[in-house]
PLY file of the C-alpha trace (Angstrom):
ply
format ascii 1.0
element vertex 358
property float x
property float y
property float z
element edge 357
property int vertex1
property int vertex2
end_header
13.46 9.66 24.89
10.41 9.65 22.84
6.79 10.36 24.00
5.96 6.53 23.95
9.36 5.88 26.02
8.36 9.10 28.16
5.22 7.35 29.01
6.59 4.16 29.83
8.94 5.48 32.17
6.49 7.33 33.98
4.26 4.09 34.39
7.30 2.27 35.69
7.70 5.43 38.20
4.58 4.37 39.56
5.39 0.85 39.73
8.17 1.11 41.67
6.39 3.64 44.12
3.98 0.79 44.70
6.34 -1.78 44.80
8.34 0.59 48.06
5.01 0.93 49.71
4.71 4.56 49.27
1.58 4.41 46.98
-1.45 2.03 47.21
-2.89 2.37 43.74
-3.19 -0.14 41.00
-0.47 0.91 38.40
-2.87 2.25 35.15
-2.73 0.62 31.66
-1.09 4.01 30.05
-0.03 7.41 31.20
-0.66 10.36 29.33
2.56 12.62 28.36
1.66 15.58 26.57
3.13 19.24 25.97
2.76 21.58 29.23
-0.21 23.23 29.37
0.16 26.94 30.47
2.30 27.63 33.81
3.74 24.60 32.47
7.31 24.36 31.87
9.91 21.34 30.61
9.45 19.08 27.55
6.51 17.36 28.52
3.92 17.36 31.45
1.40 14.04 32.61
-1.53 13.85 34.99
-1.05 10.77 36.74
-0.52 12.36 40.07
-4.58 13.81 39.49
-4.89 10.25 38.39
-3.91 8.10 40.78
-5.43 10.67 43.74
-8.49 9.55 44.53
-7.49 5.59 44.33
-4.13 6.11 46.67
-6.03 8.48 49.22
-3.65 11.26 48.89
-4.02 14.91 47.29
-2.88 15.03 44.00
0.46 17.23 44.81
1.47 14.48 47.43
1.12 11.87 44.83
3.59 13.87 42.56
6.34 14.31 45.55
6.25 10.64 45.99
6.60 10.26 41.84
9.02 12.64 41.11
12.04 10.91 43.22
11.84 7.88 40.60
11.76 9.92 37.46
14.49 12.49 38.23
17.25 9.50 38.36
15.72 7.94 35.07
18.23 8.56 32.29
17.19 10.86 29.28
15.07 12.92 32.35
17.13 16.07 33.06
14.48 17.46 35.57
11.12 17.41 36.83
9.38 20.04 38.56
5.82 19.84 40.34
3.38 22.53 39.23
-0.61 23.11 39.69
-2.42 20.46 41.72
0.04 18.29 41.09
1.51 18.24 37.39
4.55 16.69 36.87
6.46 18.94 34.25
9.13 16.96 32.75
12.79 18.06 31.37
14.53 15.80 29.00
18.14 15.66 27.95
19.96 17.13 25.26
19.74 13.50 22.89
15.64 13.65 23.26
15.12 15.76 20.20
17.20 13.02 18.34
15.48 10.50 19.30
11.94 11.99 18.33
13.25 12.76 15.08
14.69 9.14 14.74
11.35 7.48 15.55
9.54 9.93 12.82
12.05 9.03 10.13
12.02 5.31 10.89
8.54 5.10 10.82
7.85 7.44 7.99
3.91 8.57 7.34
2.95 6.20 9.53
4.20 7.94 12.33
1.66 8.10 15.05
-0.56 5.59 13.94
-1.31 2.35 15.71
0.92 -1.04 15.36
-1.75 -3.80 14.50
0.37 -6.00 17.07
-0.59 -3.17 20.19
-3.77 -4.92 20.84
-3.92 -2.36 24.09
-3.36 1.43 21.93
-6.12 0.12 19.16
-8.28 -0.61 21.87
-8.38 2.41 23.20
-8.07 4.99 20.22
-10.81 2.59 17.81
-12.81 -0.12 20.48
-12.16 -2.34 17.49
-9.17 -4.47 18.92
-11.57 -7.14 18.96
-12.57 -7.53 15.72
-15.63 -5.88 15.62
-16.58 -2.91 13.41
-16.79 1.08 13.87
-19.94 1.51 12.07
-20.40 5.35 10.26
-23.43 6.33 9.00
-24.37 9.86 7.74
-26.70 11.50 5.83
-27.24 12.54 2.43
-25.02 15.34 2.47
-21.30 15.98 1.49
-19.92 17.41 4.02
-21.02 14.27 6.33
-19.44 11.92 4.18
-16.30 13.78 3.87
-16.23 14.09 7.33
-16.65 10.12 7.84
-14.06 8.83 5.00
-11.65 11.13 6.97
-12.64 9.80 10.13
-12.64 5.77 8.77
-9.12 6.95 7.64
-8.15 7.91 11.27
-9.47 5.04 12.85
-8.25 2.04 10.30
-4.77 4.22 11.00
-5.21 3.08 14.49
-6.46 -0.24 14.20
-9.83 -0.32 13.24
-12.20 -1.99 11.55
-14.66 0.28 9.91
-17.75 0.55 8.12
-19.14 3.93 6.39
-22.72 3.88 5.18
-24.88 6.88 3.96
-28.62 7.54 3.36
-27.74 9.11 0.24
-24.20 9.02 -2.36
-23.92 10.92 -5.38
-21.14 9.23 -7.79
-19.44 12.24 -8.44
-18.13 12.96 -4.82
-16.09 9.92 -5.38
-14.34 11.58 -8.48
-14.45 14.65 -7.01
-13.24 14.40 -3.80
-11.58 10.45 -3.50
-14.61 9.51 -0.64
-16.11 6.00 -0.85
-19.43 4.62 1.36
-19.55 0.65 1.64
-23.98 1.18 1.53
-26.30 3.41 0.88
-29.53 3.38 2.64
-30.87 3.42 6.31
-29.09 2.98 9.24
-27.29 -0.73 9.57
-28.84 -2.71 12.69
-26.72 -2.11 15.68
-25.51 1.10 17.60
-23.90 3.01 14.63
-22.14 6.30 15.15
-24.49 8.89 13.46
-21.48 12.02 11.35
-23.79 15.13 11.35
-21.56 18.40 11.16
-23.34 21.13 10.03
-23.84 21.32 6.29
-21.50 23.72 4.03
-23.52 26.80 3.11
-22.41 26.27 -0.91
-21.29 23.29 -2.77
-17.34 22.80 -2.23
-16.59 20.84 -5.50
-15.53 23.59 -7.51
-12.27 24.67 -5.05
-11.24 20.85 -6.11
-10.06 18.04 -4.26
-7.54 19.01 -1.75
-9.00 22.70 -0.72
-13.10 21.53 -0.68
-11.72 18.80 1.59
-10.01 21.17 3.60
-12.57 23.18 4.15
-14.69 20.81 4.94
-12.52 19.08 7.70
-10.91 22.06 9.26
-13.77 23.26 11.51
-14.85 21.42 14.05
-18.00 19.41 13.04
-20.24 21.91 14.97
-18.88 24.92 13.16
-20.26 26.19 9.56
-17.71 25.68 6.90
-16.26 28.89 4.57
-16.50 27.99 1.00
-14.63 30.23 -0.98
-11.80 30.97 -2.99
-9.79 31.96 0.30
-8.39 28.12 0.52
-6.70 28.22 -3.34
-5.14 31.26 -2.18
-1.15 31.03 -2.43
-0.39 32.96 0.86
0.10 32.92 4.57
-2.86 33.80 5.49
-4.49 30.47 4.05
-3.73 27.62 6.49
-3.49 25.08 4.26
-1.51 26.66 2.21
1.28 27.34 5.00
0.82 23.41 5.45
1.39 22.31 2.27
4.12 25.00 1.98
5.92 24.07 5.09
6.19 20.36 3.33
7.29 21.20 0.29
10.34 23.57 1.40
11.37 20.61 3.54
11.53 18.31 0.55
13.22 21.09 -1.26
16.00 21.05 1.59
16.80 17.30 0.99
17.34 17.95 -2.63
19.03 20.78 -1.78
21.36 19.20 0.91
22.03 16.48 -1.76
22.93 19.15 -4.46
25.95 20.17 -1.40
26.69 16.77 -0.89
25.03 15.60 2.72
22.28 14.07 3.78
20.21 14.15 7.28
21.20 12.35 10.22
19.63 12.74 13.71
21.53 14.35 16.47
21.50 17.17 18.87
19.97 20.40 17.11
21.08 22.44 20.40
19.02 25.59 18.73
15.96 23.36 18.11
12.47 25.49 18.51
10.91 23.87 21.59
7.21 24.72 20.11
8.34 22.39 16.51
9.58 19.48 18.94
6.33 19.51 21.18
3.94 19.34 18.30
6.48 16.44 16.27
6.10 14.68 19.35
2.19 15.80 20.57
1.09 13.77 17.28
0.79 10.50 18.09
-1.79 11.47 20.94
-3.09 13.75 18.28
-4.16 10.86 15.70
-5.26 8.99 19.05
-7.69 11.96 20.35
-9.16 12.41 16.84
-9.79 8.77 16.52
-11.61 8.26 19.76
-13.70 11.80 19.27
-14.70 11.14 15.42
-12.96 14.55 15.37
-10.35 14.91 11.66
-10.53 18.75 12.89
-8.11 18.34 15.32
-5.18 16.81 13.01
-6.17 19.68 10.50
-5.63 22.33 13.38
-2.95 20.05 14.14
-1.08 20.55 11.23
-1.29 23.85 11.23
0.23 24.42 14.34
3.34 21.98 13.36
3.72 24.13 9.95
3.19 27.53 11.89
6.92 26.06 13.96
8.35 24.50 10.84
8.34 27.83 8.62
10.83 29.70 10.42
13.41 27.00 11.22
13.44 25.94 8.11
15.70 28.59 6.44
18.12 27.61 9.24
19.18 24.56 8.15
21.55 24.34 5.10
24.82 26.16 4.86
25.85 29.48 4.47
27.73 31.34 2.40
31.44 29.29 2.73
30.22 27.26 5.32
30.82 23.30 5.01
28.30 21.08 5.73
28.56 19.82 9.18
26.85 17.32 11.84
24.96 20.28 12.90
23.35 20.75 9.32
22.49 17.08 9.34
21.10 17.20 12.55
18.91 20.21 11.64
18.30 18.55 8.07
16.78 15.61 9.80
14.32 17.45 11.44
13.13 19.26 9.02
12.55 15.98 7.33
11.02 14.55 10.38
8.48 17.68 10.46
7.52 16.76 6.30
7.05 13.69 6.94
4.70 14.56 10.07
3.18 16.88 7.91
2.55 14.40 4.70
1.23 11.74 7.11
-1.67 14.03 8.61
-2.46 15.50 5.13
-2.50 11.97 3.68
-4.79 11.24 6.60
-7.23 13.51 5.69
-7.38 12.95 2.03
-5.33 15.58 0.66
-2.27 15.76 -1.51
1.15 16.80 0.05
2.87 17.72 -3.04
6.84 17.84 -2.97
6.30 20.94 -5.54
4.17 23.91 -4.54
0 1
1 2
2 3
3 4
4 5
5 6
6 7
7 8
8 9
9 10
10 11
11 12
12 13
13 14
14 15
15 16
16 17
17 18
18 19
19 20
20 21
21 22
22 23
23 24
24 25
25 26
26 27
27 28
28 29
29 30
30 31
31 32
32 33
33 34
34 35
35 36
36 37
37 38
38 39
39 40
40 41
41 42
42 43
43 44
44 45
45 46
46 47
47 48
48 49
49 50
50 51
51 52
52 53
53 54
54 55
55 56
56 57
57 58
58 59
59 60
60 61
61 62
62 63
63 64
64 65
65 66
66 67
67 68
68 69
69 70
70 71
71 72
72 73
73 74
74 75
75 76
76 77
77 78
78 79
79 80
80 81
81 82
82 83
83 84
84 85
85 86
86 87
87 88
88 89
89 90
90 91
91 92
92 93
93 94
94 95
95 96
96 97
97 98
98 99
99 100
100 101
101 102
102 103
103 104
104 105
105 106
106 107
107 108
108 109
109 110
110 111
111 112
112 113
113 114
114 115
115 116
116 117
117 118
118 119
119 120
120 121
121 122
122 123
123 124
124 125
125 126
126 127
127 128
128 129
129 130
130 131
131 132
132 133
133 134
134 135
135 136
136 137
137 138
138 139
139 140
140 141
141 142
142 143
143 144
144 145
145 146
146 147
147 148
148 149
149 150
150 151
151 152
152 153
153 154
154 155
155 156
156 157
157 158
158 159
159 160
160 161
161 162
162 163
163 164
164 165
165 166
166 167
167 168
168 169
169 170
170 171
171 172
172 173
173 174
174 175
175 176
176 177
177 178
178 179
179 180
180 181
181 182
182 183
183 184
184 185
185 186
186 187
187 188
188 189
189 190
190 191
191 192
192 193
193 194
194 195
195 196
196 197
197 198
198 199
199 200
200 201
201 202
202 203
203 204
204 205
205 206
206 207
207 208
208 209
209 210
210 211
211 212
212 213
213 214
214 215
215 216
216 217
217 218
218 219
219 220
220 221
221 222
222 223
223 224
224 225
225 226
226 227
227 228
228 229
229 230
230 231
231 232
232 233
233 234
234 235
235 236
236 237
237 238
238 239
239 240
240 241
241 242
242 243
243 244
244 245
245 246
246 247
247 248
248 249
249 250
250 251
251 252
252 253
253 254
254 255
255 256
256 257
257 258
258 259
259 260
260 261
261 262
262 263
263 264
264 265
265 266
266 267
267 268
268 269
269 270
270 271
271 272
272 273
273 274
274 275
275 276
276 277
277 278
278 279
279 280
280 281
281 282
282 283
283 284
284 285
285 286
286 287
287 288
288 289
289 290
290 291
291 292
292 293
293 294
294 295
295 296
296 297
297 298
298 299
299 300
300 301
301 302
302 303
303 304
304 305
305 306
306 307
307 308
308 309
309 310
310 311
311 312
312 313
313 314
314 315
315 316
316 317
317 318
318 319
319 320
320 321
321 322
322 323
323 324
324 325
325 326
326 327
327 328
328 329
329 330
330 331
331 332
332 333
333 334
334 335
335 336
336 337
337 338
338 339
339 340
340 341
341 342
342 343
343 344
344 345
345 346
346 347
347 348
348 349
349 350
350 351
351 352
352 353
353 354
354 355
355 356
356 357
């Protein structure tokens, strides 16, 4: 069961609790399904019990005893266990991984990102569903306009319509660094969404494309950006270096599989690292959050934390010495593919190059 599928079932939870008459609530548009937070447990955990409280009259932890009867019977849900004020902390079965690393492979880089026919997830992540346009404007300053191409990117990724404009361009960030403005001048007429992070302290466009954007997006927009040669560093301790790393061993281990004669193919990867599954599947609402805050920071930090999971399972997953390759290899093959491709999508989202080489 994927996140979406996790989401849906826990909407339909609800609907069938209102349609027994044990909750007076209007069932919500979407329920949020996200990693457990801490004295969490299970696959994934979801609010809707703190939700639906106030509407249905009832503390939060009652709402979640009347929930949980309808979810533990769904199949694909191997548990679910009430914890806090009322979280419901979800188990899945053994095929969930699968599936997760299924959907990532099927839909490739664009993984996480809206379908133009969802009228109702654009809506929410872009309040462009409509037709109308997410206006950007920022000032004359390059770490602003970084900073808004990334965040156009994000929010034409979940069905947008968007238009950047600056008080000031210089021609050379768009060699540079690949950023674009559709005006230059004042603020358009209507209510524009001003990009002011705090400026960069030196001028970026000597660490070159892929590490001045970097450092330009991976802080939050209210913290002061590092310049320095720490991002072209080759080594753990840079993050995007571990990122781009992580991505480029992956893509190694498909050539390499193909070298031994199998390819990936997803199925149950019993030794699977939990913390690698919750971020493949935490991205989607990832892309979503950054779109609605104007906030590329959080896929950066994002990525980071999916690389940070990737690195050590990675030497896991080909044969060994005599071994043969197995469904067990292709299982564990696939999702190190699914975790590239997760990776690739998010750095391609933010401007920067997710070589196959490093």
């Amino acid at each position: 069961m994927t996140p979406a599928e996790l989401s849906s079932t826990v909407l339909h939870a609800v609907r069938r609790a209102v349609d027994a008459g044990e909750l007076d609530v209007t069932v919500p548009a979407r329920a949020v399904v996200a990693p457990p937070g801490p004295g969490g447990c299970g696959d994934y955990a979801t609010n809707i019990a703190l939700q639906l409280a106030r509407p249905a009259g009832q503390p939060p932890y009652r709402v979640a005893e009347v929930l949980r009867p309808y979810l533990v019977g769904v199949d694909g849900v191997a548990d679910v266990v009430l914890t806090g004020p009322g979280f419901l902390n979800i188990s899945l079965g053994g095929a969930a991984p699968a599936a997760l690393v299924e959907e990532i492979l099927s839909a490739g880089t664009r993984y996480g990102c809206a379908d133009a026919s969802d009228a109702s997830d654009a809506s929410d992540a872009s309040d462009a569903s409509d037709g109308s346009v997410v206006r950007l404007h920022c000032p004359h300053d390059l770490r602003a306009v970084v900073v808004a191409d990334a965040v156009a990117r994000v929010l034409r990724c979940q069905g947008a319509l968007v238009r950047v404009t600056a008080e000031g361009f210089d021609r050379e960030w768009t060699a540079a660094l690949g950023v674009r403005v559709d005006g230059v001048g004042p603020a358009p007429a209507g209510p524009p969404v001003t990009v002011r992070p705090v400026p960069a302290p030196a001028d970026p466009l000597p660490l070159g494309r892929d590490a001045a954007r970097w450092a330009l997006l991976h802080p939050a927009a209210h913290d002061r950006p590092r310049i320095g040669d720490e991002h072209l560093a080759q080594r753990e301790g840079n993050p995007l270096f571990r990122v781009r790393y992580a991505h480029a061993r992956s893509r190694a281990l498909t050539r390499n599989a193909a070298d031994l004669g199998f390819a990936a193919a997803p199925g149950p990867v019993p030794d699977a690292p939990q913390d690698l599954l919750a971020a493949l599947g935490d991205h989607p609402r990832v892309l979503a959050a950054a779109a609605a805050h104007r906030a590329p920071d959080r896929i950066a930090r994002h990525l980071v934390a999916v690389a940070d999971a990737a690195l050590p399972f990675l030497p896991t997953v080909l044969p060994r010495g005599g071994e043969k390759p197995s469904a067990a290899h292709r299982a564990r093959l696939a999702l190190a593919e699914a975790a590239g491709t997760v990776l690739a999508g998010g750095l391609t989202l933010l401007g920067i190059d997710a070589p196959d080489h490093l």
